[in-house]
C-alpha positions as CSV (number, residue, x, y, z in Angstrom):
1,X,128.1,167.7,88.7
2,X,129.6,171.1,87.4
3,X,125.7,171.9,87.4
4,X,125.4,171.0,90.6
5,X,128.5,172.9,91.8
6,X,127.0,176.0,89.9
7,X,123.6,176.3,91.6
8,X,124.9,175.2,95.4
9,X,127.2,177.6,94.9
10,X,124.7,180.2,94.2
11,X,122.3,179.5,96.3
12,X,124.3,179.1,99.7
13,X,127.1,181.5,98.4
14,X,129.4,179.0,100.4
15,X,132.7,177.3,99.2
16,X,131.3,174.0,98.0
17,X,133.3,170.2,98.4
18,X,131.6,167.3,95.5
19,X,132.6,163.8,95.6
20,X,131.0,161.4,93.6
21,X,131.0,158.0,95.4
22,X,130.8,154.8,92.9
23,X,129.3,151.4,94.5
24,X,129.3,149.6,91.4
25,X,131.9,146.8,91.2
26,X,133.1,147.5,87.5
27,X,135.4,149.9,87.0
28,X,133.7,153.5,86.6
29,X,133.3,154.9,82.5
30,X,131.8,158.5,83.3
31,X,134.3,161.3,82.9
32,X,135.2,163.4,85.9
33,X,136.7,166.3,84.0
34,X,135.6,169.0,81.9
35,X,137.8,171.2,80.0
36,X,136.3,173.3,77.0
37,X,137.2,176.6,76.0
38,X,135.3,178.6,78.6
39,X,135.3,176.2,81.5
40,X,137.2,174.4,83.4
41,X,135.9,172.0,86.2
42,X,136.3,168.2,87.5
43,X,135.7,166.3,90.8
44,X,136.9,163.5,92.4
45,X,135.5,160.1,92.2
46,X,135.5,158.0,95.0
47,X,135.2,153.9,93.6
48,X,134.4,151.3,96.4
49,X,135.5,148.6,94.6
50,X,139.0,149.8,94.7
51,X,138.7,150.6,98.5
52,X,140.1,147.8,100.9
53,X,137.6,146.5,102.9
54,X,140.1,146.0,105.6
55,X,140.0,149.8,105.7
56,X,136.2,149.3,107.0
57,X,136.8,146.8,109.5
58,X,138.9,148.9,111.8
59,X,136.6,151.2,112.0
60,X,135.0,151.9,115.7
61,X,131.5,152.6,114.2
62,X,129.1,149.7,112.8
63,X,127.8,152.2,109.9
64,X,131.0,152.5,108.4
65,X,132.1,148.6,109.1
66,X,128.8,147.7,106.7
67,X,129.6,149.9,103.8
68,X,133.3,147.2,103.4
69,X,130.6,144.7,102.1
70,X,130.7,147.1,99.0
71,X,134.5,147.3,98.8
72,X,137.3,145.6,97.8
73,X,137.7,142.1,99.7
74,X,141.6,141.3,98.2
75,X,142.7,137.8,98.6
76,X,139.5,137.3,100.9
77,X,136.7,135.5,99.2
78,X,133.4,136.9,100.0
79,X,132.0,134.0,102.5
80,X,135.4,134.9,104.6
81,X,135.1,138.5,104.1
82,X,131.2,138.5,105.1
83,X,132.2,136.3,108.0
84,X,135.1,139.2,109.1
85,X,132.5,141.9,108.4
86,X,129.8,140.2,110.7
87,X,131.9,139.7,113.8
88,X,133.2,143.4,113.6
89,X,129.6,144.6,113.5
90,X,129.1,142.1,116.2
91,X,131.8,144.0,118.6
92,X,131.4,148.0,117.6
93,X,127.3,148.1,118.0
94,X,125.8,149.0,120.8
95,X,122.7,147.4,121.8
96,X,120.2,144.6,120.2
97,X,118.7,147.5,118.1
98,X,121.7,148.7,116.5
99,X,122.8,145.2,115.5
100,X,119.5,144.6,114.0
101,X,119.6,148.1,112.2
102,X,123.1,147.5,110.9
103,X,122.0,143.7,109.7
104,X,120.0,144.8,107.7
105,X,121.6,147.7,106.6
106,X,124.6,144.7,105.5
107,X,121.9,142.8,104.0
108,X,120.3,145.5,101.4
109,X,124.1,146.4,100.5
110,X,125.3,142.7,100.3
111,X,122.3,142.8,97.1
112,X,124.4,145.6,95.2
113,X,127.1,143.2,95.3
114,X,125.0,140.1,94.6
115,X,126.0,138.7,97.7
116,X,122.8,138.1,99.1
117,X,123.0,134.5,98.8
118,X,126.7,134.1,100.3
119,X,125.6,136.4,103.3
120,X,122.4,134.2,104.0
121,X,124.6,131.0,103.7
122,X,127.3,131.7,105.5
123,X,125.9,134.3,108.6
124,X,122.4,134.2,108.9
125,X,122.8,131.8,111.9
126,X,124.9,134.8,113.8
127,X,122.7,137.4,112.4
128,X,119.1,135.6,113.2
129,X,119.6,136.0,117.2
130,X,119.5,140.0,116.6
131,X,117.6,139.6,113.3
132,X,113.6,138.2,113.3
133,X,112.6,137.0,110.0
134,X,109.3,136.6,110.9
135,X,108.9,140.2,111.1
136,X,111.4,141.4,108.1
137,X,109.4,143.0,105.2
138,X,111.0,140.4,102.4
139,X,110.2,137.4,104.5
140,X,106.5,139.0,105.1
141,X,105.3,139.4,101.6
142,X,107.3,136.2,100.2
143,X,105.0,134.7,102.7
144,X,101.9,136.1,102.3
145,X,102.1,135.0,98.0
146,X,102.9,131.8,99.6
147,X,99.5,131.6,101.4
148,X,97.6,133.3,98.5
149,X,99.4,130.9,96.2
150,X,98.0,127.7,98.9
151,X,94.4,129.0,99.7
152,X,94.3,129.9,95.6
153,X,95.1,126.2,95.1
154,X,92.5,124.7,97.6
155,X,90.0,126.7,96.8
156,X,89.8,125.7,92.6
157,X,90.8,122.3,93.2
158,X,88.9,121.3,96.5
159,X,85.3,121.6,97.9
160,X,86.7,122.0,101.0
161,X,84.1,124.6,103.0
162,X,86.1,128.2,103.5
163,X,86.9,127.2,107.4
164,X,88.5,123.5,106.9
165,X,90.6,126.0,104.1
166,X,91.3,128.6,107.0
167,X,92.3,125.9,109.1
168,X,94.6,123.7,106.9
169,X,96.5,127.1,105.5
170,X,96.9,128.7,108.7
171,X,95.0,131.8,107.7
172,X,92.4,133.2,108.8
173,X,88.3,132.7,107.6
174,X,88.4,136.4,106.1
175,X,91.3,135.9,104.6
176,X,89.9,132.8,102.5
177,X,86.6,134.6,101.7
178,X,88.6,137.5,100.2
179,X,90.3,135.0,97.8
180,X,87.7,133.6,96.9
181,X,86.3,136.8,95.9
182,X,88.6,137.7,93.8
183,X,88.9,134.2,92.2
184,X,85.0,134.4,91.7
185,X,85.2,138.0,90.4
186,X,88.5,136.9,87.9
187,X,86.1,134.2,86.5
188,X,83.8,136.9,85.4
């Protein structure tokens, strides 16, 4: 950080403002002081998890009601705090497009707090009217190893002609000749 400070400093010869933001959940180890005999210098340290998330709700803007998923939730567990934290997005976006954006902002931040699972459980109902998993990147690719996994399968353990497999997986007739392909060059 002093680093940091030194060269912003220099290069924009403005009065420079750092604050390190923490979004782990533990309780933060790194120093945030440095005093030696020629130099002096610290920074302040901003932790989420000692934030209230309740701070975060009564916020007017959806970006900054989705960052309370990484605070603290107090005597909330996280399915009611999720829950809280969904409705408020609900009311301060704007518009199908920012509800989707900010859903999915909640969801990638919900991860760092390994509440990915609680948040599907609990709100993916509310969220899946603004939300379309068919065309979410995670869904996508969980998907297509899905079909590769299938037409893998009936290919090496069928004699099913290429467009019976095409039909029976969904998929289509290119999409069967490439695997087999690449089962037929992995057999090599």
């Amino acid at each position: 950080m002093a680093e940091y400070y030194i060269m912003l400093e220099r290069r924009y010869a403005l009065p420079v403002e750092q604050y390190l933001i923490y979004l782990g959940t533990t309780k933060p180890q790194m120093a945030t002081r440095l005093n030696s005999t020629r130099m002096k210098f610290d920074f302040p340290l901003i932790s989420f998890a000692e934030l209230d998330y309740n701070l975060f709700l009564r916020s007017t803007r959806p970006e900054e009601v989705v960052l309370g998923v990484l605070a603290n939730f107090k005597d909330d567990n996280p399915e009611k705090a999720l829950q809280k934290i969904v409705q408020r997005i609900e009311v301060t976006a704007t518009g199908s497009f920012s509800l989707e954006k900010h859903f999915r902002q909640l969801r990638v931040l919900a991860q760092l707090r390994k509440l990915e699972k609680k948040l599907k459980d609990l709100t993916m109902d509310s969220i899946s009217k603004f939300v379309s998993q068919e065309r979410d990147v995670a869904y996508m690719v969980a998907q297509e190893k899905e079909q590769i996994k299938f037409v893998t399968n009936l290919l090496s353990k069928s004699d099913f002609s290429a467009d019976k497999i095409a039909d029976i997986a969904g998929v289509s007739i290119d999409f069967v000749k490439a695997m087999q392909q690449k089962l037929s060059s992995g057999n090599q």
